[in-house]
N, C-alpha and C positions, 0 to 999 in steps of 0.2 A: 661721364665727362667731368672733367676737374669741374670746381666752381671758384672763377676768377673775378673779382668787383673791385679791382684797380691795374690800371696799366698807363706807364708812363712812356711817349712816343714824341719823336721827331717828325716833322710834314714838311714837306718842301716843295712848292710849287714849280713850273716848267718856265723855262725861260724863254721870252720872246723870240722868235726867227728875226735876222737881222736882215733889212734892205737891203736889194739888188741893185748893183750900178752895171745897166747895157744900151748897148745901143738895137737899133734895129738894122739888119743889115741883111738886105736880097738882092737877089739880082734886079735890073733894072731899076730899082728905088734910089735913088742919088738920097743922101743926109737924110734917113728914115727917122732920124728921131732919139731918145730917150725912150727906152722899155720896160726898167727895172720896175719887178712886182716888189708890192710891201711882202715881208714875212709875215709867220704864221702867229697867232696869241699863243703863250704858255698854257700848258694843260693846267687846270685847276685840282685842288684837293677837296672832294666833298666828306661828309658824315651823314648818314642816313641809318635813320631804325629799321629794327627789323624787328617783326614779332616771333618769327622762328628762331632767333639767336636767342641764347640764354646765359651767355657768359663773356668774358675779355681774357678768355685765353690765348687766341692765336696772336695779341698783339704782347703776349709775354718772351713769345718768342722770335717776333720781328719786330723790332725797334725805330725804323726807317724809312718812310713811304715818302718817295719822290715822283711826280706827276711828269711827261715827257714834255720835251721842248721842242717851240715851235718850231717847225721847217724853215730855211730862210727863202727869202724871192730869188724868182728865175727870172730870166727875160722874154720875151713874145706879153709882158703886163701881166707875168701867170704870180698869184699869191701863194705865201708859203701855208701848207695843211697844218691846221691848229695842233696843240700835243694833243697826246689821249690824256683824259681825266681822271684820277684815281678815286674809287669810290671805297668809302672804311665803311664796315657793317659793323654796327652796334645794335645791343639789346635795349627793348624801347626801359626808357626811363634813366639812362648813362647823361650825365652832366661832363659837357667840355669844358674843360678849365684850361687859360693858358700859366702856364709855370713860374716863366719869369715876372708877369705883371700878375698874378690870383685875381686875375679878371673872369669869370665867367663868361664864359662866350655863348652856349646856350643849352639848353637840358632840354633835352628829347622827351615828349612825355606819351606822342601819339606814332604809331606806325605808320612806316612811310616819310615821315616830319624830315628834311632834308636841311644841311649848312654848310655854307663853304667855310671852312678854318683856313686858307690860303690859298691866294685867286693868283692865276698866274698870270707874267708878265706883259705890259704890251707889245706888238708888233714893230717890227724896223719899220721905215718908210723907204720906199725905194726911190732911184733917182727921177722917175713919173712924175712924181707927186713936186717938185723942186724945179720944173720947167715952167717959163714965162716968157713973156716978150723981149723982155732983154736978157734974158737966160735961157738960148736954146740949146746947151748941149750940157747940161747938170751934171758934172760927176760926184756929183755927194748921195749920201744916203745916212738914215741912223742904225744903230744895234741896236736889239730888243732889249727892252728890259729884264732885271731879274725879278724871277718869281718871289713872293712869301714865303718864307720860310717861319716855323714856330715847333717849340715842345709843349706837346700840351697831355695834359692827361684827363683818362677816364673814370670818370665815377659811379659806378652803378648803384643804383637804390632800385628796390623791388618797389614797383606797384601794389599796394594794397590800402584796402578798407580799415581794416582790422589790424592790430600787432597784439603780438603774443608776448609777455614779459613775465619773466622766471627765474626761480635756480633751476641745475641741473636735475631732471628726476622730481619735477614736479607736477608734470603730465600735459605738458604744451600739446606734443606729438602726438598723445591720448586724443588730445580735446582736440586736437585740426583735424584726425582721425575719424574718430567721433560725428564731426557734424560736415564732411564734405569728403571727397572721393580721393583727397591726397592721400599719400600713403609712406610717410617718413617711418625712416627705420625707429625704433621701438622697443627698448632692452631695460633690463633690473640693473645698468650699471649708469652712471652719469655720464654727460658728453656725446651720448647717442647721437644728436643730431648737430653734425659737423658744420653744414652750412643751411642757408635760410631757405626753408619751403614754401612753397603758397598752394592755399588750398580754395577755390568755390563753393562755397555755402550757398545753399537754394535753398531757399523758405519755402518757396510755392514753385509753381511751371514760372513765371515771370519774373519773380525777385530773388536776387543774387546780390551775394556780395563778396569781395578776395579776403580771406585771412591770413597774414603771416608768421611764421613758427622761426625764430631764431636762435641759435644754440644759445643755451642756457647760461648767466652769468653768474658769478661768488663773489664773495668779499674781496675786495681790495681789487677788482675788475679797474675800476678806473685805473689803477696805477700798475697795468697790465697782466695782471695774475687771471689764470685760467686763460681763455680764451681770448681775453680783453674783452674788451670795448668795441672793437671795429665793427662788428657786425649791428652794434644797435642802430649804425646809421641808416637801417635797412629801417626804421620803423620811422622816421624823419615825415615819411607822406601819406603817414595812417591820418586817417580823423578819428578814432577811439583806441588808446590802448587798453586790453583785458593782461591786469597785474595777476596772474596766476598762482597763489600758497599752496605747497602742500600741507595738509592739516593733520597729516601723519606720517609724520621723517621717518626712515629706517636709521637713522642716527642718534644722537642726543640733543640735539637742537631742536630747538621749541619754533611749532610758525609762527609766532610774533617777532621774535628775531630776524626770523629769516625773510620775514615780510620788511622790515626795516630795515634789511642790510639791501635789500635790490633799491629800496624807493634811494637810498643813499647814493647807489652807486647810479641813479638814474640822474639823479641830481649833480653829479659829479661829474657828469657827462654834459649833459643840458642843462642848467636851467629853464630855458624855456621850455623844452620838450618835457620835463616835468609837470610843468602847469598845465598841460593838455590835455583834453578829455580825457578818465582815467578810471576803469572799472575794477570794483578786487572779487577777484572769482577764487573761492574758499574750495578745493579740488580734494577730492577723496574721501570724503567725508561718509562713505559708506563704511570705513575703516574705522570712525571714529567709534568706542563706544556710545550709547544714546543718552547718560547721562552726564557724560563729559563733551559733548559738544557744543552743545551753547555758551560754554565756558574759555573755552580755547576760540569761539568766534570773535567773543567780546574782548579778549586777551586783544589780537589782530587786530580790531577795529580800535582798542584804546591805543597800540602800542602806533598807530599809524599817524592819531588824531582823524581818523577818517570819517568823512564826512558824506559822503560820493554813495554810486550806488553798490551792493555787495550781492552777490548769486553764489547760493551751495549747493555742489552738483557733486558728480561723480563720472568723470570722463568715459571710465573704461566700462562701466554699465548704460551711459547715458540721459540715467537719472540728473536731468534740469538745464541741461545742455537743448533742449528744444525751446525753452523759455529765453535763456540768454540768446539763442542765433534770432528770435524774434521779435524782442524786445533790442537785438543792433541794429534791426533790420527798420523796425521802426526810427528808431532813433538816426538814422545815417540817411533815410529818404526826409525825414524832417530838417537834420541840418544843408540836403543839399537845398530842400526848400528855401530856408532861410537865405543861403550864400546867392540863388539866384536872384531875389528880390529884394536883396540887400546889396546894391554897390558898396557901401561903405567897409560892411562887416565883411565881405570877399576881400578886399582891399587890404584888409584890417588882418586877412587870417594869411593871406602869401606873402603880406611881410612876416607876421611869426612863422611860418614855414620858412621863409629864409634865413631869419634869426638861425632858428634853430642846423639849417645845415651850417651855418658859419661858425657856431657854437662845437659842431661838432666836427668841423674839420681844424678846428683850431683845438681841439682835445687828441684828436690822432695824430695831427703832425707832431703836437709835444712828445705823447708818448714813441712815435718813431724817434724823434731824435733824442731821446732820453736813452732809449734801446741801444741803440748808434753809438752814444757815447760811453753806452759801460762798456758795450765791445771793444771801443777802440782801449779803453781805461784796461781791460782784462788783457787784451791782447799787449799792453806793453808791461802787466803785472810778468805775464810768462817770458817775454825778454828779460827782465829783470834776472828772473828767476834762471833762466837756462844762466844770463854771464854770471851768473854764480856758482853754477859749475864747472865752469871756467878756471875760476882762481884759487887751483888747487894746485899744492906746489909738490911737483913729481919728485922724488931722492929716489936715486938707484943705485942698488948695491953691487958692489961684483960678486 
């Protein structure tokens, strides 16, 4: 199944059933009365998780959820039947945004978590409800209101512990591989892995933790080359990223470059998500000869300023990959420690989690509409260019 982590959507709630004007009328009953029932409330529009959903494809191809509207009142006092309520399934951890105000409305993060995005309208009143002592025979009533309507769109970010950050082909897929039961596709050429994996790592029977593997980014990522930027927003609700080098290119670039051109493009993306826990794991280093590697470690670690902690492993044999899944493992039951017994520092870390999605939805809508505008700019280069073949001046001879 495709993998889809935005979709832009109309909602429109049900419109109130409108009040009923009757009377009561049987036999033998002389002046029965006023009967009319109130109508029915608007069906509502909810959004609920699902942990079995894994994507926002089906709403690429429906655009338009509208809830039904209420029934209007009858007479004998009978109320109009509410609409039916329209239920959107999303995958847990999709953030609702409404469009026209970039209000968040709210981010799903557990299964089951339930929201109305538009409640539908109230009920008419029928002429019942409008009877008094000096008003015995009401012919009024009201119409229902209209329902909410909004466009709002879906954001999906993966759940995970862990984030993977890399160039292409520098063994993310290896390492998610490596230390949990995922199994991303896995090839000698770049770009292998198209969209974002998650993998379970288990230390022990009882400790676990999620890692996430995102296609690989290049230079000039930020200003959309290769793949872009979009998918790093999948790493937004990690608590550690592991910075992945490869320490032996099949190319002519050197890993300290290549290690400074991701921190660049990560930077270029977030700032704040930058400043975030951040591991550089030195990968393939079985490759390296053994008295050139200590030399190309220190290259990376100068060329980074890095200061953090550093693990040399080797993904595809799994030399030191048991050390790093248990040295996160510690580290991640410590920081939840910390967050739980620290109101402040918890406080303190879901504003920078918010920062950083605002950061980083304010970087993809630039580069969407940077996209946007060379298109329209190219597509009026080639009008140009057709009435120019145009203004050729036809002679014909006899």
């Amino acid at each position: 199944m495709k993998f889809v982590d935005e979709a832009t959507i109309a909602v429109e709630a049900g419109k109130g059933g409108k009040g009923c004007v009757s009377f009561r009328r049987e036999k033998y009953i002389a002046k029965g009365g006023p009967d009319g029932g109130d109508g029915g409330f608007g069906g509502n529009v909810w959004v609920v998780a699902d942990e079995n959903v894994n994507t926002l494809i089906d709403y690429r191809f429906v655009r338009r959820y509208k809830a039904e509207n209420g029934q209007q009142g009858m007479g004998s006092d009978m109320t109009g039947r509410k609409g039916e309520d329209v239920t959107l399934v999303v995958p847990v951890g999709t953030t609702v945004i409404d469009v026209d105000t970039d209000e968040v409305l709210v981010d799903l993060k557990t299964a089951g978590e339930k929201f109305m995005v538009a409640e539908g309208g109230a009920r008419g009143i029928g002429n019942t409800r409008f009877k008094s002592s000096t008003n015995r025979a009401p012919r009024q009533s009201t119409p229902g209101k209209e329902g909410e309507s909004r466009n709002i769109k879906f954001e999906l970010k993966v759940l995970a512990d862990v984030g993977l950050l890399g160039l292409p082909n520098a063994g993310k897929s290896t390492l998610i591989r490596s230390v949990s039961s995922a199994k991303p596709k896995v090839a000698d050429y770049p770009f292998t892995t198209m969209i974002p994996n998650l993998g379970v790592v288990r230390v022990d029977a009882l400790r676990s933790f999620v890692m996430a593997d995102i296609p690989g980014l290049i230079e000039g990522a930020s200003e959309g080359a290769g793949l872009g930027i979009r998918f790093l927003k999948h790493l937004v609700r990690t608590r550690v990223l592991l910075h992945v080098v490869d320490m032996f290119p099949f190319d002519e670039s050197t890993p300290a470059n290549n290690a400074l051109a991701i921190a660049n493009e990560l930077e270029a993306f977030s700032p704040t998500l930058a400043q975030r826990e951040r591991w550089l794991v030195l990968n393939k280093m079985d490759m390296v000869p053994a008295d050139e590697q200590q030399a190309r470690v220190d290259s990376v670690i100068e060329a980074l300023n890095w200061e953090g902690p550093v693990y040399q492993i080797s993904a595809i044999s799994g030399e030191g990959t048991k050390q790093l899944a248990s040295d996160l493992m510690v580290w991640l039951e410590e920081r939840r420690e910390q967050l739980a017994n620290d109101p402040e520092l918890a406080e303190e870390d879901e504003e920078q989690r918010a920062q950083v999605e605002e950061e980083a939805r304010e970087r993809i809508e630039m580069l969407s509409n940077k996209r946007r505008k060379d298109k329209l700019a190219k597509a009026e280069d080639d009008d140009d260019e057709d009435d120019d073949d145009h203004d050729v001046e036809l002679v014909y001879t006899p």
